[in-house]
C-alpha positions as CSV (number, residue, x, y, z in Angstrom):
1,X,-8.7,-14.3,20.0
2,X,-7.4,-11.5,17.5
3,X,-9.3,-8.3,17.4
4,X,-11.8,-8.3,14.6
5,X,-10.2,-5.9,11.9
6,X,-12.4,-2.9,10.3
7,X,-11.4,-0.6,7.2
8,X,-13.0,2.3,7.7
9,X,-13.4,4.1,4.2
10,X,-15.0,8.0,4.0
11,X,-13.2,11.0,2.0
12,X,-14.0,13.0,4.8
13,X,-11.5,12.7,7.5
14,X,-13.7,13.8,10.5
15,X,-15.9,10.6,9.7
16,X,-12.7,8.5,9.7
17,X,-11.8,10.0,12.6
18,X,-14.9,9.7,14.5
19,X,-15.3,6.3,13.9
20,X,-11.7,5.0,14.3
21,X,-11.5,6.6,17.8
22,X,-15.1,5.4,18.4
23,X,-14.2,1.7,17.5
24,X,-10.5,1.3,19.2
25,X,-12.7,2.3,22.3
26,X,-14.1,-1.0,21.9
27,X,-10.6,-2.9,21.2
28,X,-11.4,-3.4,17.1
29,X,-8.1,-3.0,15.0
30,X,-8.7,-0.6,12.7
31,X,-7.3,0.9,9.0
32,X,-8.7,3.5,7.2
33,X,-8.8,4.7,3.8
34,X,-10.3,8.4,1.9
35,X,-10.9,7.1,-1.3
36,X,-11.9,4.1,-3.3
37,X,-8.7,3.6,-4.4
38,X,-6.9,3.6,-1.2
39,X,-9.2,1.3,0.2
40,X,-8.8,-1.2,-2.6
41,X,-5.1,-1.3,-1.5
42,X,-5.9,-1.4,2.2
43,X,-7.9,-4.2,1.2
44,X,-5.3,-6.2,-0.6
45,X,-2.6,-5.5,2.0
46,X,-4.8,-5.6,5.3
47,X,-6.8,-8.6,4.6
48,X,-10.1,-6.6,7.2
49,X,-13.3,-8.7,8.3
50,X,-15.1,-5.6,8.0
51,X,-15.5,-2.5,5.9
52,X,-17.6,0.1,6.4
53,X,-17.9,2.3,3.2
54,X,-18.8,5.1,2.0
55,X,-21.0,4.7,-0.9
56,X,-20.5,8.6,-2.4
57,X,-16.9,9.5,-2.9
58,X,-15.4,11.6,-6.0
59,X,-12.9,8.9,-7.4
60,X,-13.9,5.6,-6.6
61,X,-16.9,5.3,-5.4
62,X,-18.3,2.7,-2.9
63,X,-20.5,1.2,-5.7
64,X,-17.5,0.4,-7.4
65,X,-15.3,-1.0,-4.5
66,X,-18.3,-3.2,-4.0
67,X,-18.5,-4.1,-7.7
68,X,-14.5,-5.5,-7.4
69,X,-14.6,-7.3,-4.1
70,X,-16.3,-10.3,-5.1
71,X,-13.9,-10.5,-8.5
72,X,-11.0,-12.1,-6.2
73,X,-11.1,-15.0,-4.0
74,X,-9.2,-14.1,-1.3
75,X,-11.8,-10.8,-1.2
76,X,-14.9,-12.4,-1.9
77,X,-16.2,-13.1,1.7
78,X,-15.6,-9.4,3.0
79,X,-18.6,-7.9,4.5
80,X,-19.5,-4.9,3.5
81,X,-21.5,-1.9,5.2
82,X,-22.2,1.3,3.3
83,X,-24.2,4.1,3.2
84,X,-24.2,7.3,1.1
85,X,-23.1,10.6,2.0
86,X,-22.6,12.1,5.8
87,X,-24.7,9.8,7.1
88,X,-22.2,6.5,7.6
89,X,-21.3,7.5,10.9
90,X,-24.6,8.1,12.5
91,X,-26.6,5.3,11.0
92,X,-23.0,3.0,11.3
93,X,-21.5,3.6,14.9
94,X,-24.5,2.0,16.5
95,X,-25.0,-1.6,15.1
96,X,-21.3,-1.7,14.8
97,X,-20.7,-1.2,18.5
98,X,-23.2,-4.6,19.1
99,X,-21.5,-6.6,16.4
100,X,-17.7,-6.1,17.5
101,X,-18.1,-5.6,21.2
102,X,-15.2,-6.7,23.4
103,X,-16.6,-10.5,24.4
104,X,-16.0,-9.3,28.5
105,X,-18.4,-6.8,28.2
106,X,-22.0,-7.7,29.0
Protein backbone atom coordinates (compact mmCIF):
# COMPACT_ATOMS: atom_id res chain seq x y z
CA UNK A 1 0.00 0.00 0.00
CA UNK A 2 1.46 3.61 -1.18
CA UNK A 3 2.04 6.12 1.43
CA UNK A 4 -0.85 8.43 1.73
CA UNK A 5 0.44 11.77 0.09
CA UNK A 6 0.09 15.26 2.02
CA UNK A 7 0.74 18.92 0.53
CA UNK A 8 1.57 20.81 3.18
CA UNK A 9 0.87 24.65 2.30
CA UNK A 10 2.09 27.70 4.91
CA UNK A 11 4.18 30.88 3.74
CA UNK A 12 6.04 30.41 6.70
CA UNK A 13 8.75 27.90 6.23
CA UNK A 14 9.18 26.87 9.94
CA UNK A 15 5.54 25.57 9.79
CA UNK A 16 6.36 23.63 6.61
CA UNK A 17 9.17 22.43 8.15
CA UNK A 18 7.70 21.40 11.34
CA UNK A 19 5.13 19.52 9.89
CA UNK A 20 6.98 17.88 6.99
CA UNK A 21 9.67 16.37 9.42
CA UNK A 22 6.75 15.69 11.81
CA UNK A 23 4.73 13.63 9.14
CA UNK A 24 7.74 11.68 7.29
CA UNK A 25 8.21 10.40 11.01
CA UNK A 26 5.12 8.62 10.42
CA UNK A 27 6.06 7.30 6.75
CA UNK A 28 3.45 9.97 4.84
CA UNK A 29 4.93 11.29 1.44
CA UNK A 30 4.99 14.65 1.64
CA UNK A 31 5.21 18.06 -0.85
CA UNK A 32 5.04 21.41 0.26
CA UNK A 33 4.20 24.68 -1.06
CA UNK A 34 4.59 28.73 0.54
CA UNK A 35 1.97 30.19 -1.32
CA UNK A 36 -1.39 29.68 -2.90
CA UNK A 37 -0.02 29.68 -6.08
CA UNK A 38 2.65 27.13 -5.62
CA UNK A 39 0.31 24.96 -4.16
CA UNK A 40 -2.16 25.10 -7.05
CA UNK A 41 0.74 23.77 -9.14
CA UNK A 42 1.74 21.13 -6.50
CA UNK A 43 -1.68 20.24 -6.84
CA UNK A 44 -1.93 19.74 -10.53
CA UNK A 45 1.45 17.99 -10.69
CA UNK A 46 1.37 15.92 -7.36
CA UNK A 47 -2.10 14.57 -7.52
CA UNK A 48 -1.95 14.64 -2.89
CA UNK A 49 -4.89 12.85 -0.76
CA UNK A 50 -4.31 15.49 1.60
CA UNK A 51 -3.74 19.16 2.02
CA UNK A 52 -3.38 20.91 4.90
CA UNK A 53 -3.61 24.71 4.23
CA UNK A 54 -3.07 27.66 5.45
CA UNK A 55 -6.11 29.79 5.27
CA UNK A 56 -4.10 33.42 5.60
CA UNK A 57 -1.37 33.91 3.13
CA UNK A 58 -0.42 37.26 1.19
CA UNK A 59 -0.98 36.13 -2.53
CA UNK A 60 -3.35 33.37 -2.67
CA UNK A 61 -4.95 32.82 0.04
CA UNK A 62 -6.35 29.40 1.40
CA UNK A 63 -9.95 30.73 0.75
CA UNK A 64 -9.19 30.90 -2.62
CA UNK A 65 -7.22 27.55 -3.24
CA UNK A 66 -10.34 26.12 -1.70
CA UNK A 67 -12.67 28.22 -3.94
CA UNK A 68 -10.70 26.41 -7.30
CA UNK A 69 -10.39 22.85 -6.15
CA UNK A 70 -13.76 21.76 -6.63
CA UNK A 71 -13.74 23.64 -10.34
CA UNK A 72 -11.75 20.48 -11.82
CA UNK A 73 -12.58 16.94 -11.78
CA UNK A 74 -9.57 15.38 -11.30
CA UNK A 75 -9.30 17.92 -8.01
CA UNK A 76 -12.69 17.83 -6.77
CA UNK A 77 -12.33 14.96 -4.20
CA UNK A 78 -9.15 16.44 -2.38
CA UNK A 79 -9.57 16.89 1.30
CA UNK A 80 -8.87 19.80 2.61
CA UNK A 81 -7.75 20.96 6.25
CA UNK A 82 -7.09 24.67 7.06
CA UNK A 83 -6.77 26.93 9.59
CA UNK A 84 -5.81 30.56 9.76
CA UNK A 85 -2.76 32.07 10.80
CA UNK A 86 0.20 30.38 13.17
CA UNK A 87 -1.99 28.14 14.46
CA UNK A 88 -2.10 25.16 11.59
CA UNK A 89 0.57 23.37 13.06
CA UNK A 90 -0.59 23.17 16.67
CA UNK A 91 -4.27 22.57 16.04
CA UNK A 92 -3.10 20.28 12.71
CA UNK A 93 -0.18 17.84 13.87
CA UNK A 94 -2.44 16.07 16.25
CA UNK A 95 -5.51 14.67 14.40
CA UNK A 96 -3.24 14.27 11.42
CA UNK A 97 -0.87 11.83 13.26
CA UNK A 98 -4.31 9.50 14.00
CA UNK A 99 -5.59 9.76 10.45
CA UNK A 100 -2.24 8.76 8.55
CA UNK A 101 -0.60 6.57 11.07
CA UNK A 102 1.63 3.81 9.71
CA UNK A 103 -1.12 0.73 9.72
CA UNK A 104 1.87 -1.47 12.00
CA UNK A 105 1.61 0.80 14.62
CA UNK A 106 -1.00 0.15 17.29
Amino acid sequence: MAAPKILVVDEQPINVQLLKRKLEREHVAVVTAHSGQEALAQVATEKPDLILLDRMMSDRDGIEVCRRLPAQESTRSIRVEDRPGGGMVATLLHPVEKRYRHSTDV
